[in-house]
Structure formats: structure tokens, C-alpha cells
C-alpha positions, 0 to 999 in steps of 0.5 A: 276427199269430197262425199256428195249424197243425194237422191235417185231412184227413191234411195241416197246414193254416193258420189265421191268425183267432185267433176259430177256436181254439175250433173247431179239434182236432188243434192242433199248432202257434199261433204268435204273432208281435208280436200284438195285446194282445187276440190274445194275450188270446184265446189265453190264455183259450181254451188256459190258459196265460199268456205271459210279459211280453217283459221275462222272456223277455229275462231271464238267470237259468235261472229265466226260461229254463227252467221247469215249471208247471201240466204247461206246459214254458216255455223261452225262447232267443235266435235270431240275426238279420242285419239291415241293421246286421249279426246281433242277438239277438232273444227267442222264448219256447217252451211246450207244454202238452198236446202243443200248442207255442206261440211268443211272438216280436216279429219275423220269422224265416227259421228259422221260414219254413223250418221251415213250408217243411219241414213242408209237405213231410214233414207225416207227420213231425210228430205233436206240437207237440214234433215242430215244437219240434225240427224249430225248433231243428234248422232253427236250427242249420242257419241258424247252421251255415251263418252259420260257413261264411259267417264262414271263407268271409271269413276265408279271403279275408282271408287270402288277401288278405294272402298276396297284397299283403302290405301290411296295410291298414285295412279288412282289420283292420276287416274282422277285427274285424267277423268277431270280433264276428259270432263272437262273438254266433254262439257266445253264441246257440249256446251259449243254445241248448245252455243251454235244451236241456240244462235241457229234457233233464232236464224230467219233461214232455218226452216220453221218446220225443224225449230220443234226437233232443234228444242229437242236436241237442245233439251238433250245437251241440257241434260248432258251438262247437268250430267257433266256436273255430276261427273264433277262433283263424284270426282271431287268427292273422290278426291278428297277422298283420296285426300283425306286417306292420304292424311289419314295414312300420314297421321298414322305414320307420325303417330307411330314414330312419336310413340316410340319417340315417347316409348324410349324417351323415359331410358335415355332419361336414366342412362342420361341420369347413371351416366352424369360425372359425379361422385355420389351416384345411387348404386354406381360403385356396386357390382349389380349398378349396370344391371340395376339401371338396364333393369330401370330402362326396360321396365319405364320402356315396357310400362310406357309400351303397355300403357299406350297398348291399353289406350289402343293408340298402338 
């Protein structure tokens, strides 16, 4: 599917046949989106340029990220994605040529859906296609700002939780775990992000009019990663919370299974006493031996029992 935005009649309209490039002026945004081999052809012919192969967006190295040629700026980002298995990356290339931006992704997006939403309702905002370009990558730091709030949200449930139960349980430590790994991939996006726009704050074919509001957007994923780093330290907290009451709860058990151990220690040492094979044994041939010596075993286990009672160790 291609998406071609531009200006006519002082608003942005929408064209979705790739065949009406050729006709249409005042282009400020084509937008491609898993298009067919012969859309994408189309486009690169009729505007002269080339996209790269989906195998170089993906690629790490700051000469697949970020690069200039033939007056194009080309720059590639990952944006994050919430599916049905939880956040995964997904790779959109950027290029703009004459002022006209165009994008390259294989899948949908809410960012680009609200970016349209946004442009329809301050069109006069948006001169360029490098106008649309940051109003992108804002909308995207809004998306990922608020997946942060979401992330503390659950954090400070789980929190709360332990508070109140004090019992650690196993989805709770799941539930901490999950909540690292979506932070993590959140931060790694974010950070992508500070990575491609830094390299094209430096660029010589970015207008100089834009550099100003690209500090700003810089300044704001700087505060998401210090946010993201919170995050961190409140998830490790919690789990060495959860940690220390699972130790605290294994340490009770043991406790416990060693005071009986102690508790019932002192009647085996007697019956081992009354049961040895030897002829001289106190109180072995009278009529009340039996009960003497049941009578020594429950007073060293009830004596052993009240004192530990009183210490409070039980």
C-alpha cells in the first residue's frame, strides 16, 4: 500500500494510487507500507531515488543507519510495537529528497495513524516533509513516553501487592520480569532513536531552520532514559524484595522444623536411655517404669516447648 500526502486547495489531501505521482505537486509525504515490488518500483522511478532492501534497514552499523547521498538524507530507526506476544521491534526507513519525505515499513503502526490524525488537525503546521518527519518521531516519543507510565503503573501494583500480602508469589516474580524485559526493549528503542537523530543533527542536508525543534526532541528522549533507568532501579528493588521475603519465608520454615527437631530431641534421648540392654536400669522392673518414663518425656518436650515460647522463637 502506498499513501501519498500533499497539499491542494490549502488542505493535505490523500492519494492511495501510486499511478498519480506524475500528477500531483506540492508532495509532502509518500508513505510505503509493505508495497508491492511493482508500487515501489513505480515510486522509485517516477521520484529517483532507491530504497534499501529490508536486510539494510535491519543492519546496525551507523553506515546502514544514517547516511547521505545524491542530496537524499536516508536514516533508518526501529519503532516498538505491542503485539498479541508482548513489544517487538519493527524497522522503518526515512528519506527525504527535495523536502519530500518518504517511508519504507513492512507493518502498521498507531504512531503513523496518529501522526495522520495530527496533521489533519494543524495542516498549516506542516510546510515540508521534514515537517512530518519530526512531528513522526514526536509522536513516537509521546507513544513510548506513555508505555513508561504504563510500565511504573505495574510497577507500583506489584509493589503495592507485596506491601500488602507479604508473601511472595510466582507470578508476582514473573510479572517483575516481564516488566525488565519490556524496559529494557523500550529503552533499546529509545535509545535507537537518540542514535539516528543525533547523526542527523550533524547532517549538511537537514535544514538549519528544524536543527532548533530536533535539540527539543533530543532533550525529551534524554528524559525518557533517564526515566527508563528509574524504572530499573524500582524493578530491581522489587526484586530483591521479593528476594529477601522468599528468604525470609524459607528461614521461618527451617526455624520451625529445627525447633521441633530440639523440642522432641530431649524423649528420644530418654526412651534411648529406658530402652538400653542392661540389667540394672532405674525403675525398669517396677510396675509404674512405663509411666515414669512417659512422664520424663512429656515434661523435657513440654519444658523444652515453654521455654522456647517464652523466648518467642515460636
Amino acid at each position: 500500500m502506498v499513501r501519498i500526502f500533499y497539499w491542494r486547495d490549502k488542505e493535505i489531501r490523500k492519494e492511495t494510487d501510486v499511478r498519480e505521482i506524475s500528477t500531483l505537486t506540492n508532495i509532502l509525504w509518500i508513505d510505503l507500507q509493505s508495497p508491492s515490488q511493482e508500487e515501489e518500483e513505480w515510486v522509485e522511478s517516477k521520484c529517483n531515488i532507491s530504497f534499501q532492501t529490508p536486510q539494510e534497514i535491519t543492519e546496525i552499523e551507523s553506515s546502514s543507519r544514517f547516511f547521505e547521498k545524491n542530496n537524499t538524507l536516508v536514516a533508518n530507526s526501529n519503532f516498538l510495537r505491542l503485539d498479541a506476544d508482548g513489544y517487538n521491534m519493527y524497522p522503518i526507513s526515512f528519506l527525504i529528497r527535495e523536502h519530500v519525505l518518504f517511508t519504507y515499513r513492512t507493518g502498521d503502526s498507531s504512531t503513523f495513524a496518529d501522526t495522520i490524525k495530527k496533521m489533519r488537525v494543524n495542516p498549516e503546521n506542516l510546510i515540508s516533509g521534514v515537517d512530518i518527519m519530526l512531528l513522526l518521531f514526536e509522536t513516537r516519543i509521546d507513544l513510548d513516553a506513555d508505555l513508561l507510565e504504563n510500565i511504573s503503573k505495574e510497577v507500583t501494583h506489584i509493589s503495592k501487592r507485596l506491601s500488602i500480602e507479604r508473601k511472595p508469589r510466582q507470578d508476582s516474580l514473573l510479572q517483575i520480569s516481564s516488566q525488565q524485559e519490556s524496559t529494557m526493549m523500550l529503552r533499546e528503542s529509545i535509545i535507537d532513536k537518540q542514535r539516528v537523530l543525533s547523526a542527523i543533527l550533524r547532517s549538511t542536508i537537514f535544514p538549519e531552520t528544524h536543527k532548533e525543534r530536533l535539540r527539543i526532541i533530543l532533550k525529551d528522549i534524554n528524559s525518557l532514559l533517564e526515566y527508563t533507568i528509574f524504572n530499573f532501579e524500582r524493578l530491581e528493588y522489587l526484586q530483591d524484595t521479593f528476594t529477601g521475603l522468599i528468604n525470609l519465608e524459607q528461614n521461618d520454615t527451617i526455624k520451625r522444623f529445627t525447633l521441633f527437631s530440639i523440642i522432641f530431641l530431649p524423649p528420644t534421648l530418654i526412651a534411648g536411655i529406658f530402652g538400653m540392654n542392661h540389667h540394672y536400669i532405674p525403675t525398669a522392673s517396677s510396675d509404674f517404669g512405663f509411666f515414669f518414663a512417659l512422664f520424663l518425656m512429656v515434661f523435657s518436650s513440654g519444658s523444652s516447648w515453654l521455654y522456647f515460647k517464652k523466648k518467642h522463637w515460636i
